[in-house]
Backbone as numpy.savetxt, mean C-alpha at the origin, in Angstrom:
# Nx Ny Nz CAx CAy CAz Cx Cy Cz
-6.96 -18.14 0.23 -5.75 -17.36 0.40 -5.89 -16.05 -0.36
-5.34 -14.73 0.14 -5.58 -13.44 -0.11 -4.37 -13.49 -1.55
-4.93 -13.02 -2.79 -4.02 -12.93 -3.77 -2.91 -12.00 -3.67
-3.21 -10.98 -2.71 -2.06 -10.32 -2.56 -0.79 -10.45 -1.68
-1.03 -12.11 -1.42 -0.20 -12.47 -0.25 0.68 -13.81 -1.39
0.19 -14.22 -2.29 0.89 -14.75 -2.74 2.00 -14.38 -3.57
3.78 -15.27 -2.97 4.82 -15.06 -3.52 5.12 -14.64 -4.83
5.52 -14.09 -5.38 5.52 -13.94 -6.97 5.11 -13.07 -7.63
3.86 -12.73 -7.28 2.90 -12.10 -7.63 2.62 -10.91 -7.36
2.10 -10.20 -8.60 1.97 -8.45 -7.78 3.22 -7.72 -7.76
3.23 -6.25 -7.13 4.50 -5.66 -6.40 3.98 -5.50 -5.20
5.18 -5.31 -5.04 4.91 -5.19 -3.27 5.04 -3.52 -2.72
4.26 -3.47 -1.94 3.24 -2.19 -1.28 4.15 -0.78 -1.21
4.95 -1.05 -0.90 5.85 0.08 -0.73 6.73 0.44 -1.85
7.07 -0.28 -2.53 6.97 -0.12 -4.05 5.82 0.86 -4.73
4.58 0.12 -4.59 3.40 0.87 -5.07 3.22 1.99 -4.92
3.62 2.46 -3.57 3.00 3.72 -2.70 4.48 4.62 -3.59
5.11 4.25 -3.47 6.44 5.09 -3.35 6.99 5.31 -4.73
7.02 4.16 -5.68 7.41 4.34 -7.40 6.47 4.67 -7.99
5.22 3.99 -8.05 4.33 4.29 -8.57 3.40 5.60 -8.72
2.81 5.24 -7.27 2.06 6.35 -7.09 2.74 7.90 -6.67
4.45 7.42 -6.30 5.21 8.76 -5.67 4.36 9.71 -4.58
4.18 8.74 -3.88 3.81 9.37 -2.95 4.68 9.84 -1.26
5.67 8.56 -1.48 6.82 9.15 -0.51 8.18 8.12 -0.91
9.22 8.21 0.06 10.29 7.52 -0.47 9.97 5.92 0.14
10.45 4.78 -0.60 10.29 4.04 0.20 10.36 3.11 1.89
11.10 3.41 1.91 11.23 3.56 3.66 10.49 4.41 4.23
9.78 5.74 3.55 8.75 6.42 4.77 7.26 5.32 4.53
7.26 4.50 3.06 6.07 3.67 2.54 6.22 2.71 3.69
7.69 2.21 4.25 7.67 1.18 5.20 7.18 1.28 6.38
7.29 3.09 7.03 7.11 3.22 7.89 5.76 3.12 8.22
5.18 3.63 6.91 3.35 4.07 7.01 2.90 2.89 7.43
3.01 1.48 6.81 2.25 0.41 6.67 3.25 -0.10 8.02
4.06 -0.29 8.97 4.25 -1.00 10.14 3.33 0.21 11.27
3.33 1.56 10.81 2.35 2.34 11.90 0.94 2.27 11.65
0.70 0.81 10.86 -0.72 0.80 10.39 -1.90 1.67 9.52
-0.92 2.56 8.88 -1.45 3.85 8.27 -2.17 3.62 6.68
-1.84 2.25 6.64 -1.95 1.49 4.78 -3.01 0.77 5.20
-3.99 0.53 4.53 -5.02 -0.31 4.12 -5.33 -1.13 3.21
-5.09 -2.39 2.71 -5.34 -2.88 1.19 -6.40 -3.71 1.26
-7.79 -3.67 0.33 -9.09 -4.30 0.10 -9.56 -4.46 1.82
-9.43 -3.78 2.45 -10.35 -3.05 3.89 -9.36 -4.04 4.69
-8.03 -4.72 4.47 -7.33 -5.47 5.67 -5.85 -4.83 6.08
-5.97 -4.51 6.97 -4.48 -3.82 7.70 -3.55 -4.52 6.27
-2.30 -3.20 5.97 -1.34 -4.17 5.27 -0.86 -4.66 6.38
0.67 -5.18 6.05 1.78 -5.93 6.46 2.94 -5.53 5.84
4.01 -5.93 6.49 5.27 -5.49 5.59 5.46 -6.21 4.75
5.89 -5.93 3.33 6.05 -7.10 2.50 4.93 -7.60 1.70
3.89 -6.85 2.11 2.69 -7.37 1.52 2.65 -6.89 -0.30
2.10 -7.73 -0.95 2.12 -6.96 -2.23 0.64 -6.97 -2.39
0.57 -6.08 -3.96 -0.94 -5.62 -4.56 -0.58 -6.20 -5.59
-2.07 -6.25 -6.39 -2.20 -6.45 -7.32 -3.00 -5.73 -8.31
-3.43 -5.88 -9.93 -4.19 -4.74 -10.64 -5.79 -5.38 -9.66
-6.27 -4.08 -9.36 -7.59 -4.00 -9.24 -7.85 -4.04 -7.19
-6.56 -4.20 -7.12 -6.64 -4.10 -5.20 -6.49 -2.57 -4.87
-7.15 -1.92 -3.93 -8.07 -0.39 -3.25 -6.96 -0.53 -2.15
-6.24 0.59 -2.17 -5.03 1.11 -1.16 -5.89 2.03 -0.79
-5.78 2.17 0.81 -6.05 3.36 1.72 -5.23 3.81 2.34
-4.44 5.39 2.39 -3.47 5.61 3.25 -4.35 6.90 3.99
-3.88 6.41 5.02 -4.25 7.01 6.31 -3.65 8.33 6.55
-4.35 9.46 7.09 -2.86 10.64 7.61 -2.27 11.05 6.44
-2.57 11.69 5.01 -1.81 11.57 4.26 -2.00 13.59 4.49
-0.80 14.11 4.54 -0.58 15.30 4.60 -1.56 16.53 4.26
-2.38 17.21 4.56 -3.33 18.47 4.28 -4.21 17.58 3.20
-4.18 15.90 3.65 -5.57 15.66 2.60 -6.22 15.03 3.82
-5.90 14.30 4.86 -6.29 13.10 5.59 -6.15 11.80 5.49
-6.98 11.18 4.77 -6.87 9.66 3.84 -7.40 9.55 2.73
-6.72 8.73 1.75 -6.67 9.33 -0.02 -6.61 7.40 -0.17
-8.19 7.13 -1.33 -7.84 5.56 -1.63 -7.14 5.76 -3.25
-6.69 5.21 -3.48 -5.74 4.95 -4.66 -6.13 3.52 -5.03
-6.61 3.17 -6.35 -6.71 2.02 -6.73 -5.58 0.92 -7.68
-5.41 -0.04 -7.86 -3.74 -0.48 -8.56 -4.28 -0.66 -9.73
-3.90 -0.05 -11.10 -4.44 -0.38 -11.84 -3.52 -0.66 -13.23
């Protein structure tokens, strides 16, 4: 089982993208990862999915950069 799928554990992705890293508001974080635009450890996210320290975010399409990996740390 993928650790970032287990309940409890971690934050969850759009959280990450959006508090953390401030990279957009959360609901545009929701939008990215249901238009498949999020990547976590090379597997499509999911909604709801969380990370954990040491899991490799890829966002796709990210404005005048392209795609930018961000690591959770």
């Amino acid at each position: 089982m993928n650790a970032s799928k287990v309940q409890g554990a971690g934050m969850r992705l759009a959280k990450q993208l959006s508090a953390s890293l401030r990279l957009c508001s959360r609901r545009e974080a929701e939008e990215w990862i249901s238009d498949g635009r999020v990547v976590v450890n090379g597997a499509q996210a999911e909604t709801g999915a969380k990370v954990m320290l040491g899991d490799t975010i890829l966002v796709k399409g990210m404005p005048n950069e392209g795609s930018r990996v961000f690591h959770v740390s």
